[in-house]
C-alpha positions as CSV (number, residue, x, y, z in Angstrom):
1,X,107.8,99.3,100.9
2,X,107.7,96.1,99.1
3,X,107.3,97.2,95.5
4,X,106.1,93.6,94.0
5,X,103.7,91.2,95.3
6,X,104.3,88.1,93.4
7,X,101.2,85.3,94.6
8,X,102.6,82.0,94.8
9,X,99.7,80.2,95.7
10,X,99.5,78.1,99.3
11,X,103.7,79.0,99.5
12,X,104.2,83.3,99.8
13,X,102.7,86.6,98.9
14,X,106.2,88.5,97.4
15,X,108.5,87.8,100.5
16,X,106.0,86.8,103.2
17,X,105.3,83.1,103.3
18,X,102.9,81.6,104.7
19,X,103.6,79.5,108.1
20,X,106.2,81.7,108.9
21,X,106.7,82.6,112.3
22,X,104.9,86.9,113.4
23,X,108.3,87.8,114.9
24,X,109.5,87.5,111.7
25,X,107.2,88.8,109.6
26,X,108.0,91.7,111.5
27,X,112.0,91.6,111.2
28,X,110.8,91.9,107.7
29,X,108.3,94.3,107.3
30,X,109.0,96.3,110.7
31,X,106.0,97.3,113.4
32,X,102.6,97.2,112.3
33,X,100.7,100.6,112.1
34,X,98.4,98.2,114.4
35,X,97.4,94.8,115.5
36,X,94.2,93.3,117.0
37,X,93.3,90.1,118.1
38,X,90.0,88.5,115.5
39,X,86.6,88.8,117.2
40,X,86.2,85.2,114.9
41,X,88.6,83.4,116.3
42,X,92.1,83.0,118.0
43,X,93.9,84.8,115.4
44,X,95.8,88.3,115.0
45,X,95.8,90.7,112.3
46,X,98.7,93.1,111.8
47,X,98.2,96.1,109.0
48,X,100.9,98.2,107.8
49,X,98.9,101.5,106.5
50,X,101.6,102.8,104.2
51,X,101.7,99.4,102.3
52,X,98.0,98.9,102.1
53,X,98.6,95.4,103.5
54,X,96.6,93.7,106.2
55,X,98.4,90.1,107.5
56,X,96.9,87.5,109.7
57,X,98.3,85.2,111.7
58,X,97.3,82.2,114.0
59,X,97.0,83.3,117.6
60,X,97.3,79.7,118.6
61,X,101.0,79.5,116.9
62,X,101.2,82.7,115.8
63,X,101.7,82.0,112.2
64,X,100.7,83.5,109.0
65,X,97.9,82.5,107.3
66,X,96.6,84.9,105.4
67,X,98.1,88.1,103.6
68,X,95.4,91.0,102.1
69,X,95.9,93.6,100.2
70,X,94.5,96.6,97.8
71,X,95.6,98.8,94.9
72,X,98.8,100.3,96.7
73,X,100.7,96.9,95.8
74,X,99.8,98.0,92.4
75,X,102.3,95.6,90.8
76,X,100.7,92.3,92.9
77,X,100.4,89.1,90.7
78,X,99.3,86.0,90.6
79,X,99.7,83.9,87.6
80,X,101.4,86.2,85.6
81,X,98.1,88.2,85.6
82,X,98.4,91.8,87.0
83,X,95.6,92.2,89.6
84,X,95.5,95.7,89.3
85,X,96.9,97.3,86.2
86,X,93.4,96.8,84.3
87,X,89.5,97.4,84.9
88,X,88.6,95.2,87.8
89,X,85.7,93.4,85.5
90,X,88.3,92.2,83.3
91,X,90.7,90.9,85.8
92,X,87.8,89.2,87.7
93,X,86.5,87.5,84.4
94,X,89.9,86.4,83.2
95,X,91.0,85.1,86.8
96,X,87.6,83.2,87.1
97,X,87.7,81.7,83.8
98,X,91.7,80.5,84.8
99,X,90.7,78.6,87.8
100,X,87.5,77.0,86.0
101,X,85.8,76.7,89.5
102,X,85.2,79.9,91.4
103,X,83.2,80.3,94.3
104,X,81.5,83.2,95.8
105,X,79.6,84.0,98.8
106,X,78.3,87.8,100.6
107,X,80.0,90.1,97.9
108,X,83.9,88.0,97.9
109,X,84.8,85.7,95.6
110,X,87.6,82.5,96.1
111,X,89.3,81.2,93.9
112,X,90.9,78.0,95.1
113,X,93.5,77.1,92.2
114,X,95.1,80.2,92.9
115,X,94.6,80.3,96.7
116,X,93.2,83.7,96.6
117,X,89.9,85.6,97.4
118,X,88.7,88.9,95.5
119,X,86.5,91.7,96.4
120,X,85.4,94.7,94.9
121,X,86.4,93.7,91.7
122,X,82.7,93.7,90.1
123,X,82.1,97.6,91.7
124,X,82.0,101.1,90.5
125,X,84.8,102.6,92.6
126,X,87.8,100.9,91.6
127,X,89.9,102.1,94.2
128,X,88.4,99.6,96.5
129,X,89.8,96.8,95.1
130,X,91.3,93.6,97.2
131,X,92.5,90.6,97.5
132,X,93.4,88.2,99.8
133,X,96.1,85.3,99.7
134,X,95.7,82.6,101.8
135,X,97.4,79.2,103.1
136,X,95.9,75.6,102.0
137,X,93.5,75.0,105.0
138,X,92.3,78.3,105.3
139,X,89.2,77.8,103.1
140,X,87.2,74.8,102.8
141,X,86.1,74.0,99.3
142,X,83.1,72.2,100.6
143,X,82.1,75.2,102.4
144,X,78.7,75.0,102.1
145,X,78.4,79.1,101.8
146,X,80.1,79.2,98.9
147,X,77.8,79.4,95.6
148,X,79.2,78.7,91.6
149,X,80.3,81.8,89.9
150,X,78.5,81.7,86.6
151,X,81.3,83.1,84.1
């Protein structure tokens, strides 16, 4: 089990960058519990149960693009801030005060300076905390879905 997911924004999630190639994502982390193909889009998603981690990769190149995650990686970081060793609320408002920007849209929240979207930080039952890292091109600033957080 990897112990330490250190976020290094648009680069890796602990040892998994993104770009790299499926087949060795998988020399790395072994088989998937599971994999799927996206019903949005020509891409695959892998999930290792045990590790609480979901990855998903291009179908087109088969490459990763994004890596998600929840409160078994309980030591994940990004930006020297813990994301789950404190109340979600806190974590949330100190993240979204750092990047100076976020956006949010249906319940998730992105956070582009530190490539990474949140959900379930704001809610009642901690436990269903998660985030999601992802790789520059992934998200669209622009997106027109995405609202202002007010902080």
């Amino acid at each position: 089990m990897i112990t330490h997911f250190v976020i290094v924004p648009y680069v890796s999630v602990g040892p998994i960058n993104f770009g790299m190639a499926r087949a060795d994502l998988h020399a790395l982390l072994g088989a998937p519990d599971y994999s799927r193909r996206s019903r949005f889009g020509p891409k695959i998603i892998d999930s290792w149960n045990k590790e609480d981690l979901t990855v998903i990769s291009s179908g087109a190149d088969g490459t990763v693009m994004e890596v998600g995650f929840g409160k078994e990686q309980s030591q994940a970081e990004v930006s020297g801030v813990k994301l789950f060793d404190r109340d979600g609320s806190t974590v949330y408002r100190d993240l979204c005060a750092a990047d100076g920007a976020p956006k949010q849209n249906v319940g998730f929240t992105v956070l582009f300076k530190f490539g990474i979207a949140l959900d379930g930080f704001l809610v009642t039952e901690q436990d269903d905390r998660a985030v999601t890292a992802f790789a520059k091109g992934v998200r669209d600033e622009a997106d027109p879905r995405l609202k202002p957080v007010k902080i």
